[in-house]
Chimera marker file (.cmm) of the C-alpha trace (Angstrom):
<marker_set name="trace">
<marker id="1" x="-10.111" y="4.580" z="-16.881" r="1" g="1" b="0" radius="0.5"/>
<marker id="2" x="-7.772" y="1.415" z="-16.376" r="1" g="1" b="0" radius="0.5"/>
<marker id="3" x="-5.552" y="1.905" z="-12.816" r="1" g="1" b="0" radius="0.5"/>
<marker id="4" x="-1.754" y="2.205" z="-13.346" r="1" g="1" b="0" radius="0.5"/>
<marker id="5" x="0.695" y="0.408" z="-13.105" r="1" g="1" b="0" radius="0.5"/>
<marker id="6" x="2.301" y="-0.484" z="-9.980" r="1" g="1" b="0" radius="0.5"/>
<marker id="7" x="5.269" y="-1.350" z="-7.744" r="1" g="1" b="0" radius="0.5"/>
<marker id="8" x="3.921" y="-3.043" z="-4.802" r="1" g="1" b="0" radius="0.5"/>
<marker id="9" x="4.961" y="-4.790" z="-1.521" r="1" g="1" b="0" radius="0.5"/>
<marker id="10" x="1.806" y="-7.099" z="-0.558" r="1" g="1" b="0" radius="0.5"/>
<marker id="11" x="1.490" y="-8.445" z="3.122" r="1" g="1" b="0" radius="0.5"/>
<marker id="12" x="1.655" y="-11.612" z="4.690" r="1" g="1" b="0" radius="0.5"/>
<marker id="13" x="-1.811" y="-13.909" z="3.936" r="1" g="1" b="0" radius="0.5"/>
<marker id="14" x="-2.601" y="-13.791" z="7.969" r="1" g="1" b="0" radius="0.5"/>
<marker id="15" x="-2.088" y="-9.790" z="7.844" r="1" g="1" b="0" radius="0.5"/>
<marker id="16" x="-4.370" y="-9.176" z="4.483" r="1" g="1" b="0" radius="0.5"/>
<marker id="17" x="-6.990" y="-10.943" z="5.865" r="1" g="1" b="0" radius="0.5"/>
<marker id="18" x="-6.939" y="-9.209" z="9.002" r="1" g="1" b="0" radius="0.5"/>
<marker id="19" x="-7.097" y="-6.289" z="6.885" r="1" g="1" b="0" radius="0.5"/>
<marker id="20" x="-9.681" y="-7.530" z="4.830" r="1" g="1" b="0" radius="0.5"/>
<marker id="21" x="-11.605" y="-8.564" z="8.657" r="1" g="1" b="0" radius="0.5"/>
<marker id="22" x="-11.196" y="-4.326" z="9.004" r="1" g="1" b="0" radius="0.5"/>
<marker id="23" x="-12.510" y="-3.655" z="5.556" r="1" g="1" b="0" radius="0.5"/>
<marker id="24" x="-15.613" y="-6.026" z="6.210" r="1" g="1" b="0" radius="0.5"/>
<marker id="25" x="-16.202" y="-4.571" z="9.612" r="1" g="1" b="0" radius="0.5"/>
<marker id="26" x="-16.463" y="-1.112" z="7.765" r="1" g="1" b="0" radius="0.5"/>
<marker id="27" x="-18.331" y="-1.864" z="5.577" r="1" g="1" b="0" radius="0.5"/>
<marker id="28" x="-20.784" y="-3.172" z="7.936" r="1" g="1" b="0" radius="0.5"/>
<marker id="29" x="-21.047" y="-0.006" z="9.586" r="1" g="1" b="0" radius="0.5"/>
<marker id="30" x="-22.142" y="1.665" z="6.275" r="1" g="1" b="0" radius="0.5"/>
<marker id="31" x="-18.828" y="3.277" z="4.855" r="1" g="1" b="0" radius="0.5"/>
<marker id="32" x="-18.405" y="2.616" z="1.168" r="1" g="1" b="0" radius="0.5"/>
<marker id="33" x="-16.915" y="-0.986" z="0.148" r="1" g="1" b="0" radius="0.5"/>
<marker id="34" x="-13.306" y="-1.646" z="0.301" r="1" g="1" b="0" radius="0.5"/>
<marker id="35" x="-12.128" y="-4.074" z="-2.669" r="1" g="1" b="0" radius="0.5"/>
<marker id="36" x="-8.861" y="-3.069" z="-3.094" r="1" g="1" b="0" radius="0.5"/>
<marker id="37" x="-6.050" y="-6.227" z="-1.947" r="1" g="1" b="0" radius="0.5"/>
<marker id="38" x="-4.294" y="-4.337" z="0.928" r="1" g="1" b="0" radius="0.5"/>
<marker id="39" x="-0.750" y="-3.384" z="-0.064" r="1" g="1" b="0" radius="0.5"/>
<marker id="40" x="1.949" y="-0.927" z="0.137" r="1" g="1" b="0" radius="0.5"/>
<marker id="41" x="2.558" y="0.909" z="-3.345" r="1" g="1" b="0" radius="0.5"/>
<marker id="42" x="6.105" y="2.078" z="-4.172" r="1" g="1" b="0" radius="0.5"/>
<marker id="43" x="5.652" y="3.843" z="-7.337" r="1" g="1" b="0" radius="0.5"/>
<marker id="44" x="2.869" y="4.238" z="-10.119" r="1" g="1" b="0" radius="0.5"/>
<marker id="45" x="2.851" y="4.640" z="-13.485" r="1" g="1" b="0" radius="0.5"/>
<marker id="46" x="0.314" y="4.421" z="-16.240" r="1" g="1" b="0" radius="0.5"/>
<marker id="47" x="2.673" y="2.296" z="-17.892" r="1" g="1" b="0" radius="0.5"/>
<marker id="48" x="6.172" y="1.209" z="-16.024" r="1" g="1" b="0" radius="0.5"/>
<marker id="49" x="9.351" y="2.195" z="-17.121" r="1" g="1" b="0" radius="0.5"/>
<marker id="50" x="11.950" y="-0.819" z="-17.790" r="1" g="1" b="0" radius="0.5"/>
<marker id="51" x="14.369" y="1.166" z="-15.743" r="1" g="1" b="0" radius="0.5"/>
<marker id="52" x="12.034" y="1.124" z="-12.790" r="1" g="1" b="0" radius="0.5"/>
<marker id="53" x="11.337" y="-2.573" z="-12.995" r="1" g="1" b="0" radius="0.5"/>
<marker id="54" x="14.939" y="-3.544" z="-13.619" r="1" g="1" b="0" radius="0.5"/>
<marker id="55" x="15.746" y="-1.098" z="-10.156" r="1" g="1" b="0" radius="0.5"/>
<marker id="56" x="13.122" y="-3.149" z="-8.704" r="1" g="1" b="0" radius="0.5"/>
<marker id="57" x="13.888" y="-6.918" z="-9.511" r="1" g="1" b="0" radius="0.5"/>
<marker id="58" x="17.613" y="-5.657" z="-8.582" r="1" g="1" b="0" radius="0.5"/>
<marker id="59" x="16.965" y="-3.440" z="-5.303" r="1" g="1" b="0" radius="0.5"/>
<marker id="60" x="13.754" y="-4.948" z="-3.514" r="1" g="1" b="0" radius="0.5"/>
<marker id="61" x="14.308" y="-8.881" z="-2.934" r="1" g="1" b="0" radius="0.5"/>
<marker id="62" x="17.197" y="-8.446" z="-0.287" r="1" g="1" b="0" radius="0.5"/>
<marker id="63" x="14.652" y="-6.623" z="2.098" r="1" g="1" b="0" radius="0.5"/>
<marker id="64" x="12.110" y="-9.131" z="1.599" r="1" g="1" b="0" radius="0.5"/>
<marker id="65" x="10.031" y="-9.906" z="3.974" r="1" g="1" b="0" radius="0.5"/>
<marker id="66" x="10.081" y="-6.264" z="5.096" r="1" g="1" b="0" radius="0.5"/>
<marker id="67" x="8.732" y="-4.997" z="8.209" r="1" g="1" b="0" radius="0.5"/>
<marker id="68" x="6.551" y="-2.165" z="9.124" r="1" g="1" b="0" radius="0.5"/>
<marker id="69" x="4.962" y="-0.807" z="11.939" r="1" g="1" b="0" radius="0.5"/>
<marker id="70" x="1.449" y="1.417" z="11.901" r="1" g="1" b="0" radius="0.5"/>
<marker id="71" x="2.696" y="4.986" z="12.919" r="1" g="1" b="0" radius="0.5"/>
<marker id="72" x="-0.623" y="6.489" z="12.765" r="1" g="1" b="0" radius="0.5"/>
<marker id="73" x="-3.891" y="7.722" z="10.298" r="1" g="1" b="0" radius="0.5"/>
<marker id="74" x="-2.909" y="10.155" z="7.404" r="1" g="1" b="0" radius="0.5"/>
<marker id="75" x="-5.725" y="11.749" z="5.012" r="1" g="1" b="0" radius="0.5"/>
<marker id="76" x="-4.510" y="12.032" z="1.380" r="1" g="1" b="0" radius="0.5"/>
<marker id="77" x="-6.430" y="14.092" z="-0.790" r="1" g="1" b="0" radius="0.5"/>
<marker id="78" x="-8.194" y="17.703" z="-1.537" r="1" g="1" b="0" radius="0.5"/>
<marker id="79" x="-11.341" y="17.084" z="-3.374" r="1" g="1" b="0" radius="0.5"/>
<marker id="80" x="-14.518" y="15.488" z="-2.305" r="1" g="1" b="0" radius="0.5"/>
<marker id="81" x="-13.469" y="11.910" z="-1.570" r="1" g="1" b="0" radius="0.5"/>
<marker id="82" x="-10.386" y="11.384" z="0.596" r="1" g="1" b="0" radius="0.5"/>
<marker id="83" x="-8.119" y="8.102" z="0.709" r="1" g="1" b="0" radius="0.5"/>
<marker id="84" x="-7.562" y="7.067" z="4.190" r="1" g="1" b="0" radius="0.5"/>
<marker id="85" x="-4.636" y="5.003" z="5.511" r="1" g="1" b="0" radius="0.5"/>
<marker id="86" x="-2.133" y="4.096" z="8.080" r="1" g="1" b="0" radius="0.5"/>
<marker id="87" x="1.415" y="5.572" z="8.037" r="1" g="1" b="0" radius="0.5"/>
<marker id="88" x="4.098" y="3.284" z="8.272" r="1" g="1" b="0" radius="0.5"/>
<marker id="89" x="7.019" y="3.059" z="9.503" r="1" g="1" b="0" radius="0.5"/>
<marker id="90" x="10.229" y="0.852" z="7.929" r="1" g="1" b="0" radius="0.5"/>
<marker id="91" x="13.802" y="0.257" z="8.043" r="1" g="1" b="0" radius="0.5"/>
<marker id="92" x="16.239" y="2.640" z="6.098" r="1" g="1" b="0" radius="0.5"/>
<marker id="93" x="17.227" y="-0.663" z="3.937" r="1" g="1" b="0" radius="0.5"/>
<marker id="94" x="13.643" y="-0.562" z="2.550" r="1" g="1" b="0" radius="0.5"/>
<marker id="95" x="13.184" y="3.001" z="2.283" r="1" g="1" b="0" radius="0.5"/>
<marker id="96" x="16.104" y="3.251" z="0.622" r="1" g="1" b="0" radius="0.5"/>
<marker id="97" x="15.554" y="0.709" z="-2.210" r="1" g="1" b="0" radius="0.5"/>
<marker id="98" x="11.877" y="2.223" z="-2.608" r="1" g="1" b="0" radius="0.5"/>
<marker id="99" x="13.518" y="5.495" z="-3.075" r="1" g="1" b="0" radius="0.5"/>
<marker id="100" x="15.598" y="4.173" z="-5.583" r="1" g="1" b="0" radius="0.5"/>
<marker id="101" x="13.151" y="2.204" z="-7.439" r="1" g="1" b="0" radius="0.5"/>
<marker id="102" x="10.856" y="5.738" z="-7.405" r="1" g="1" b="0" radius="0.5"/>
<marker id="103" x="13.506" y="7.340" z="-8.625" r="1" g="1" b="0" radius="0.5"/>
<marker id="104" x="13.521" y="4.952" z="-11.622" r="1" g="1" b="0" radius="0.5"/>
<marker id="105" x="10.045" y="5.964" z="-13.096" r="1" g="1" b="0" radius="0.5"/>
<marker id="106" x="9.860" y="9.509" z="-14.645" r="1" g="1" b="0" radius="0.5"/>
<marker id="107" x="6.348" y="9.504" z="-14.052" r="1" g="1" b="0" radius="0.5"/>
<marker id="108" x="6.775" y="8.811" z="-10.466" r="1" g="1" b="0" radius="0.5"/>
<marker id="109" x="7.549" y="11.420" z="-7.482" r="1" g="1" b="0" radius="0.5"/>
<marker id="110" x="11.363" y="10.710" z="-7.657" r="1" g="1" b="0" radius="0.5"/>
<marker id="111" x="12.496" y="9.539" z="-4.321" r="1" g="1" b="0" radius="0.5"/>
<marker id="112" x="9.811" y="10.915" z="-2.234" r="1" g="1" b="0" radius="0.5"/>
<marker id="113" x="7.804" y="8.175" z="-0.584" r="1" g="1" b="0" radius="0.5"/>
<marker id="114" x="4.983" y="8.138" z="1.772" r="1" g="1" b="0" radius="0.5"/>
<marker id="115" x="4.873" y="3.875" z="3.081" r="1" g="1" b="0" radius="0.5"/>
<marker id="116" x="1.569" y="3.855" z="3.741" r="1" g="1" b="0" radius="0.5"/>
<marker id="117" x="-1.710" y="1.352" z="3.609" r="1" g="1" b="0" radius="0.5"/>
<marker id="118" x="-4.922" y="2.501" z="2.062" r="1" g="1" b="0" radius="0.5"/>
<marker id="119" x="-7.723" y="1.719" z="4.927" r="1" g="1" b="0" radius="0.5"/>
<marker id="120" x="-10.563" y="3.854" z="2.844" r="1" g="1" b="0" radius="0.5"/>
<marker id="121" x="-10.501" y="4.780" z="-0.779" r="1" g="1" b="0" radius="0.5"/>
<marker id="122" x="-12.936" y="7.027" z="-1.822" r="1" g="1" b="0" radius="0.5"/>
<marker id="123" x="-14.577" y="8.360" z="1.368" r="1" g="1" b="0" radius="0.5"/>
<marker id="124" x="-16.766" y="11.488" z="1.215" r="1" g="1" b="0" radius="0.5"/>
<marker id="125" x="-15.311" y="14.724" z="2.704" r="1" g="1" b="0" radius="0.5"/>
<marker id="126" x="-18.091" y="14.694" z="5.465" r="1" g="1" b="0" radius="0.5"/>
<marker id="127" x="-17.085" y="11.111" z="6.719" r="1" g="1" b="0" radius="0.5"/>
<marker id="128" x="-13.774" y="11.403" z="7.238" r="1" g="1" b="0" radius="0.5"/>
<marker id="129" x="-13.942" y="11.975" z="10.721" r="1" g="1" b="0" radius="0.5"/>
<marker id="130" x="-16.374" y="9.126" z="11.332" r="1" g="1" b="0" radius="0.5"/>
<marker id="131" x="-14.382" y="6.816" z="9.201" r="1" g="1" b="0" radius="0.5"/>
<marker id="132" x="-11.487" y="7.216" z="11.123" r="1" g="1" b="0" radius="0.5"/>
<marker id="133" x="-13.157" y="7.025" z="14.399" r="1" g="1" b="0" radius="0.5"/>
<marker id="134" x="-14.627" y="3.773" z="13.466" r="1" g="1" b="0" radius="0.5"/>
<marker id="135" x="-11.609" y="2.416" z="12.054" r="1" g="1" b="0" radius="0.5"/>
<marker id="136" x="-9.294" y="2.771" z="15.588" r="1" g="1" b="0" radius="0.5"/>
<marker id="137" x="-12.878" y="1.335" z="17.302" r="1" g="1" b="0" radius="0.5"/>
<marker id="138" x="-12.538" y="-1.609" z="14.581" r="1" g="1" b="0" radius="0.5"/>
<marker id="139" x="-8.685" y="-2.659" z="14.707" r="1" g="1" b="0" radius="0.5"/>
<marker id="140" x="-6.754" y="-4.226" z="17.229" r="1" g="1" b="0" radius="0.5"/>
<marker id="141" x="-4.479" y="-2.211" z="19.280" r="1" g="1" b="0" radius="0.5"/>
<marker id="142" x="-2.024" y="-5.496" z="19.063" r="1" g="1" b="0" radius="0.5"/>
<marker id="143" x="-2.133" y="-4.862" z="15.192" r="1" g="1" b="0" radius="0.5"/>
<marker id="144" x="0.148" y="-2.669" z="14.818" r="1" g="1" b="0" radius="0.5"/>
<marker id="145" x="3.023" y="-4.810" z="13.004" r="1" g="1" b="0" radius="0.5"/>
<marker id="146" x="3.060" y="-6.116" z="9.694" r="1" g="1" b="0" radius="0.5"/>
<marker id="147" x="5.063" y="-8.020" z="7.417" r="1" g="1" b="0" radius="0.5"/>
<marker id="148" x="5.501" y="-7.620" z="3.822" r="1" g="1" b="0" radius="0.5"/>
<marker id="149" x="6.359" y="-10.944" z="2.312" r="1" g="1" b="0" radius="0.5"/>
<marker id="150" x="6.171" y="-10.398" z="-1.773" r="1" g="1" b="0" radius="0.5"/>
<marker id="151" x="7.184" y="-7.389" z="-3.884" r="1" g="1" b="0" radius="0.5"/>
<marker id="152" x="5.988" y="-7.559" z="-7.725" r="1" g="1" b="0" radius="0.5"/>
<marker id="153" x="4.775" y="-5.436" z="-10.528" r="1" g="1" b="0" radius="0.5"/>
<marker id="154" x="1.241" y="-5.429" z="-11.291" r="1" g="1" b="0" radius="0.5"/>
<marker id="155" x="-0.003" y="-4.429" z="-14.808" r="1" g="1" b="0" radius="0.5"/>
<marker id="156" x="-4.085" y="-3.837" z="-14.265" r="1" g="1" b="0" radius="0.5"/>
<marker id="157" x="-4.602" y="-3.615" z="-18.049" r="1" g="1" b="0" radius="0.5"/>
<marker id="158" x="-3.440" y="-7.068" z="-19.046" r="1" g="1" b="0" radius="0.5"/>
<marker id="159" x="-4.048" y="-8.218" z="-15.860" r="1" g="1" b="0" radius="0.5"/>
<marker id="160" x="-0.006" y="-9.589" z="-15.271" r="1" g="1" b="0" radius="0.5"/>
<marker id="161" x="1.621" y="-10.204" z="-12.362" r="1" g="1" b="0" radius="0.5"/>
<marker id="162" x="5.557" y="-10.061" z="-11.857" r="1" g="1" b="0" radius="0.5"/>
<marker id="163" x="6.674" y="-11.107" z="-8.914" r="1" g="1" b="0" radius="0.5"/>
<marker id="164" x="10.634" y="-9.951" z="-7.589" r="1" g="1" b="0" radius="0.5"/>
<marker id="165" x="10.241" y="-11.226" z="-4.184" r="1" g="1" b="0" radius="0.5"/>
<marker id="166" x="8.495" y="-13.394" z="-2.067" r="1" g="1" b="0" radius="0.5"/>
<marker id="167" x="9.047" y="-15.080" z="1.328" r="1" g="1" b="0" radius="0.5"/>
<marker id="168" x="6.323" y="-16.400" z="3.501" r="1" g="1" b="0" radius="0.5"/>
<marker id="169" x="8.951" y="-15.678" z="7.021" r="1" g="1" b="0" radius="0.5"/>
<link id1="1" id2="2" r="1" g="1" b="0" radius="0.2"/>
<link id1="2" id2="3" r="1" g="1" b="0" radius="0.2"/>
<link id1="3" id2="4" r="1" g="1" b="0" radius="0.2"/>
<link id1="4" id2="5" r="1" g="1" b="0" radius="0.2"/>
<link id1="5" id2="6" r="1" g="1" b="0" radius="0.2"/>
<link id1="6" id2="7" r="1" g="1" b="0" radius="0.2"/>
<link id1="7" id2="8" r="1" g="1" b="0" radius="0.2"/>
<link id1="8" id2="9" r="1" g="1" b="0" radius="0.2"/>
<link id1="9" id2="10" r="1" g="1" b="0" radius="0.2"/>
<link id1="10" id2="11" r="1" g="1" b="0" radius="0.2"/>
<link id1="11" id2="12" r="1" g="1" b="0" radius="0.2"/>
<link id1="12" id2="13" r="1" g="1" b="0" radius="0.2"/>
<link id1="13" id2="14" r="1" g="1" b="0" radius="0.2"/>
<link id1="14" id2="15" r="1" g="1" b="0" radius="0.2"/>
<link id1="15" id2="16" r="1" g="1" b="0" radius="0.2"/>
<link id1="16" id2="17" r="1" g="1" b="0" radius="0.2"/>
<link id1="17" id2="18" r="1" g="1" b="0" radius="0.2"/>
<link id1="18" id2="19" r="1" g="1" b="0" radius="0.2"/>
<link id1="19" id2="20" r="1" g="1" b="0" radius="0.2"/>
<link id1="20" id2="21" r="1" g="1" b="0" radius="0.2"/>
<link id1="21" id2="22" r="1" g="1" b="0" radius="0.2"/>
<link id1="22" id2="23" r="1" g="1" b="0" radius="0.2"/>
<link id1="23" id2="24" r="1" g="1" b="0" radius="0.2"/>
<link id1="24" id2="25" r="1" g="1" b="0" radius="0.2"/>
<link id1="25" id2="26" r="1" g="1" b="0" radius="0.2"/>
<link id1="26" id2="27" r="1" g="1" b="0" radius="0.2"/>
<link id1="27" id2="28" r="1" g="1" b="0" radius="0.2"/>
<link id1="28" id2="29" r="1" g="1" b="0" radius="0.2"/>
<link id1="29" id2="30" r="1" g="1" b="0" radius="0.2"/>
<link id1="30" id2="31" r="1" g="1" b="0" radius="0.2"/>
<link id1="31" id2="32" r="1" g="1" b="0" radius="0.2"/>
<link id1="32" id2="33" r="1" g="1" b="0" radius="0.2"/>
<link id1="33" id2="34" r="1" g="1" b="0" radius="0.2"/>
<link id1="34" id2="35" r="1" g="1" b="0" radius="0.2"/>
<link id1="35" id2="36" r="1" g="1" b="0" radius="0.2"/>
<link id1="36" id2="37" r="1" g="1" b="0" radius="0.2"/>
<link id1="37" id2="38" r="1" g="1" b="0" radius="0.2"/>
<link id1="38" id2="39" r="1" g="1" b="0" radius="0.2"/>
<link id1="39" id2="40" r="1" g="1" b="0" radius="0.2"/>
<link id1="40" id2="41" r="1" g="1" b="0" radius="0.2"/>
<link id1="41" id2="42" r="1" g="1" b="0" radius="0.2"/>
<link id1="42" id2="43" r="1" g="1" b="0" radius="0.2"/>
<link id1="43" id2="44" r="1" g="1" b="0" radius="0.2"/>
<link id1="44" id2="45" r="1" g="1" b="0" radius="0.2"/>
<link id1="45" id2="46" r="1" g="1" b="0" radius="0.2"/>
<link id1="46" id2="47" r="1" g="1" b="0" radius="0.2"/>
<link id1="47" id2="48" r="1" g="1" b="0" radius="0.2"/>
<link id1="48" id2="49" r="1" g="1" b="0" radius="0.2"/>
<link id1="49" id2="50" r="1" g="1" b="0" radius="0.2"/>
<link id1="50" id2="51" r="1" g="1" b="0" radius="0.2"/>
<link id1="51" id2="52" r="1" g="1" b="0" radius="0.2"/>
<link id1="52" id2="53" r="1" g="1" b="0" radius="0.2"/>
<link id1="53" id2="54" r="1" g="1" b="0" radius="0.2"/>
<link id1="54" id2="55" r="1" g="1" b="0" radius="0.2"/>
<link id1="55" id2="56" r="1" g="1" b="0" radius="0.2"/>
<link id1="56" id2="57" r="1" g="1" b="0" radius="0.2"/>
<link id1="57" id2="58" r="1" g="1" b="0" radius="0.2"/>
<link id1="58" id2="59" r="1" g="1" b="0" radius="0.2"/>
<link id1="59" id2="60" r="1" g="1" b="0" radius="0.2"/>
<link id1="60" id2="61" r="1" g="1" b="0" radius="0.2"/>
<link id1="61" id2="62" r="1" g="1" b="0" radius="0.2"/>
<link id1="62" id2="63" r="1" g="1" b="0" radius="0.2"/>
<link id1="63" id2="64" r="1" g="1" b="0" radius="0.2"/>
<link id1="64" id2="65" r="1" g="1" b="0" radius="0.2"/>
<link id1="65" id2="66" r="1" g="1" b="0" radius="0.2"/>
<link id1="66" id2="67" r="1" g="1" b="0" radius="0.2"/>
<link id1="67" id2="68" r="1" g="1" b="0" radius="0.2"/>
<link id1="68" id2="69" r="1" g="1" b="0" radius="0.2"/>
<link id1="69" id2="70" r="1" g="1" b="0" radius="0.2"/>
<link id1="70" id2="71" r="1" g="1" b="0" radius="0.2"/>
<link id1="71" id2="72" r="1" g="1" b="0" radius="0.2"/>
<link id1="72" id2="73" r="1" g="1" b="0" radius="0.2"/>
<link id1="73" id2="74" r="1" g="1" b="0" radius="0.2"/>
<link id1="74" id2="75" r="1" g="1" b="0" radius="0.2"/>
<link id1="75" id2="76" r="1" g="1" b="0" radius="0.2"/>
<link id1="76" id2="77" r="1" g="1" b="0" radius="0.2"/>
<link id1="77" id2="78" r="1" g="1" b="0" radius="0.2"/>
<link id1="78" id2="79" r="1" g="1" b="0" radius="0.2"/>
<link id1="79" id2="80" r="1" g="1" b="0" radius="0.2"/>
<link id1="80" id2="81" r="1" g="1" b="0" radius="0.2"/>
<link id1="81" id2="82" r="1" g="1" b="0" radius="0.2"/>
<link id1="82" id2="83" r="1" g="1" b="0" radius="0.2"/>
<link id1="83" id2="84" r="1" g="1" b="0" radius="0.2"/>
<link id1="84" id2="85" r="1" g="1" b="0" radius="0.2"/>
<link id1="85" id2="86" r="1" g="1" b="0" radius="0.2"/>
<link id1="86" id2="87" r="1" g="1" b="0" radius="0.2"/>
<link id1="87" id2="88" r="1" g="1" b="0" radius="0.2"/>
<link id1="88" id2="89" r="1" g="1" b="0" radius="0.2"/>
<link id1="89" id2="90" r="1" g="1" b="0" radius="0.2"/>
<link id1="90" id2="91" r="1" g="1" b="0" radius="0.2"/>
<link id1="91" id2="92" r="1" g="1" b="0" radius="0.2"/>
<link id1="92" id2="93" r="1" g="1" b="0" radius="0.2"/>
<link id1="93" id2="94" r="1" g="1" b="0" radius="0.2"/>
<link id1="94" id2="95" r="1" g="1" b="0" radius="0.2"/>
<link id1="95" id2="96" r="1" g="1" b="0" radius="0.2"/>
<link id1="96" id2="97" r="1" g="1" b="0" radius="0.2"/>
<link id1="97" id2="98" r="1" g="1" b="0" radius="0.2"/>
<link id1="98" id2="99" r="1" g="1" b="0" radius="0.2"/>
<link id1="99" id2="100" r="1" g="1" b="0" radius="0.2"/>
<link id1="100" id2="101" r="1" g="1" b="0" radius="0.2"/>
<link id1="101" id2="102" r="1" g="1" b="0" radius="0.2"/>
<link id1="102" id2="103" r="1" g="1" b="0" radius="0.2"/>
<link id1="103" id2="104" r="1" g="1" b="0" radius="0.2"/>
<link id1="104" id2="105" r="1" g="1" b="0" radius="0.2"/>
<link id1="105" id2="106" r="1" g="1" b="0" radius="0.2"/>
<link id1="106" id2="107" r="1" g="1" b="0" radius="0.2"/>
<link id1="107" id2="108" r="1" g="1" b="0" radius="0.2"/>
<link id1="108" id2="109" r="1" g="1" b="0" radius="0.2"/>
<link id1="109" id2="110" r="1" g="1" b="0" radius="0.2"/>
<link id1="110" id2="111" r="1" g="1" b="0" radius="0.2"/>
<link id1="111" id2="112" r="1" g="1" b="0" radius="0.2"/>
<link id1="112" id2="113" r="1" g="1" b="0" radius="0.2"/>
<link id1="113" id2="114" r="1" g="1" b="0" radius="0.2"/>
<link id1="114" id2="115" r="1" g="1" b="0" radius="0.2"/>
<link id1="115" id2="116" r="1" g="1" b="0" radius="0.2"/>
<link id1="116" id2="117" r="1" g="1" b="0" radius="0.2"/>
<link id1="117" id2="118" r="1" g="1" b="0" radius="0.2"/>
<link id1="118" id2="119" r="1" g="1" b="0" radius="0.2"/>
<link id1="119" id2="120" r="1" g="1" b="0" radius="0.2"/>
<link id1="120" id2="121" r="1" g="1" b="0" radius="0.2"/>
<link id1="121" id2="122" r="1" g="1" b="0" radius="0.2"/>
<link id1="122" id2="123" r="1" g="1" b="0" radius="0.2"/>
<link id1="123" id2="124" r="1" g="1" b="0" radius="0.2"/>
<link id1="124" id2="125" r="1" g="1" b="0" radius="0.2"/>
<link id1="125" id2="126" r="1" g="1" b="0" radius="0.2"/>
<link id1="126" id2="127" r="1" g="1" b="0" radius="0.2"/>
<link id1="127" id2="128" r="1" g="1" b="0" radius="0.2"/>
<link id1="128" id2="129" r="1" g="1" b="0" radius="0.2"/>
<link id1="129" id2="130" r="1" g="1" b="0" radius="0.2"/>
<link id1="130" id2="131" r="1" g="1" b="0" radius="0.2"/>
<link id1="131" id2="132" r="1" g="1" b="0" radius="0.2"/>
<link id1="132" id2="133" r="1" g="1" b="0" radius="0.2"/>
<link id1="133" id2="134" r="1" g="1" b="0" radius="0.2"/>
<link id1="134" id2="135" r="1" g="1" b="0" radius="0.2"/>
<link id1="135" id2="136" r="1" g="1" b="0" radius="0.2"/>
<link id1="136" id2="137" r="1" g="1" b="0" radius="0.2"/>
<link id1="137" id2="138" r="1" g="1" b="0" radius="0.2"/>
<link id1="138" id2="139" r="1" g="1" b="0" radius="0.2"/>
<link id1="139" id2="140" r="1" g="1" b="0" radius="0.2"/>
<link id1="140" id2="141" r="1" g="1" b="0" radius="0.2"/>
<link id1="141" id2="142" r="1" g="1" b="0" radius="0.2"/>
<link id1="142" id2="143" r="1" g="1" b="0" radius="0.2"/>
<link id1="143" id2="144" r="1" g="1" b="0" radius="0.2"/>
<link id1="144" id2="145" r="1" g="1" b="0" radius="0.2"/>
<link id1="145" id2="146" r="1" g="1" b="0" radius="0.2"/>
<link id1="146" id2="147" r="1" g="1" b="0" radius="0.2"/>
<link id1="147" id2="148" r="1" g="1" b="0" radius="0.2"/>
<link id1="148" id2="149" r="1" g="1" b="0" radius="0.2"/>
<link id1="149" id2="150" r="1" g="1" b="0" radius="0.2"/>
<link id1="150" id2="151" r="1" g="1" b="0" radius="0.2"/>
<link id1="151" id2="152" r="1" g="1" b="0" radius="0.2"/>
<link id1="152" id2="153" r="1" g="1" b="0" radius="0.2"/>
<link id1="153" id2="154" r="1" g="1" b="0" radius="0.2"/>
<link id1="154" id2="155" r="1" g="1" b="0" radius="0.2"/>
<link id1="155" id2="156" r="1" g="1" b="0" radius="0.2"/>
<link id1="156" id2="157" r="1" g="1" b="0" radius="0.2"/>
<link id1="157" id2="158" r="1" g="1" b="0" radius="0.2"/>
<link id1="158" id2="159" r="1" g="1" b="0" radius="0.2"/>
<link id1="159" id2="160" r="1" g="1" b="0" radius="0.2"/>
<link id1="160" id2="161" r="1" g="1" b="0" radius="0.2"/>
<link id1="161" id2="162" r="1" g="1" b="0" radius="0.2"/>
<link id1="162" id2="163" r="1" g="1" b="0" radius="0.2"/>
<link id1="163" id2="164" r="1" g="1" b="0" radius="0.2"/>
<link id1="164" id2="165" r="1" g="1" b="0" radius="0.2"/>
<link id1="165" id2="166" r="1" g="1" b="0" radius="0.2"/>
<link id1="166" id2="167" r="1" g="1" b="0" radius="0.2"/>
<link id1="167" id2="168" r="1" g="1" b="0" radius="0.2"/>
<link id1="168" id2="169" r="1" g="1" b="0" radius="0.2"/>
</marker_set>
């Protein structure tokens, strides 16, 4: 099954790789391999609408580089393997235009939107606990800031890249 496409804000190269650090450290400890590049999804599709990329190249390079700040651990998911991540918090300029840009794609969740960053894809019901446990024991409590410095459109099944933003601030 090829992943969908995707909206995406992607952070700062200092910030991924701390992120990446976090997925190593997990990893480590024996929780299933993170591969994923860290970023914060606005809206999905298995194959974007114009409308929603045109909203997007219009609405999300003014709030580029966005901030966000970790607001805590949410668990998404009811079957046997959970998605873990951090809930974030942003500015009402950037929830706004991510609204807007969900709002775009019929397939998406109009303009509901959760900011977060996937810490654990694919954990097993039993772990979830553990993971998160391990993941507060293997961040930073400074870490709690990030910056998003590109927004683009990323089409897994050919593998394309368009990019509506980036700043390296």
């Amino acid at each position: 099954m090829t992943s969908p496409d995707n909206i995406l804000l992607h952070l700062s190269k200092d910030e991924e790789q701390q992120v990446r650090s976090i997925f190593a450290a997990m990893s480590e400890r024996g929780f299933p391999q993170q591969r994923q590049t860290p970023h914060i999804t606005i809206t999905f599709s298995p194959f974007m609408s114009d409308k929603a990329v045109e909203r997007a190249a219009e609405l999300l390079p003014p709030v580029i580089p966005a901030q966000f700040r970790r607001a805590g651990t949410v668990v998404f998911g009811t079957k046997g393997k959970q998605t873990i991540a951090w809930l974030l918090e942003t500015s009402e300029e950037v929830e706004e235009a991510a609204r807007e840009v969900g709002a775009a794609n019929p397939d998406g969740r109009g303009k509901q939107w959760i900011p977060h960053l996937t810490m654990g894809l694919r954990i097993p019901r039993h772990l979830v606990g553990e993971y998160i446990m391990a993941l507060d024991e293997e961040t930073s409590s400074h870490f709690k800031n990030m910056t998003a410095t590109r927004a683009s459109l990323w089409r897994p099944r050919t593998q394309e890249l368009t990019v509506f933003a980036h700043s390296e601030a």
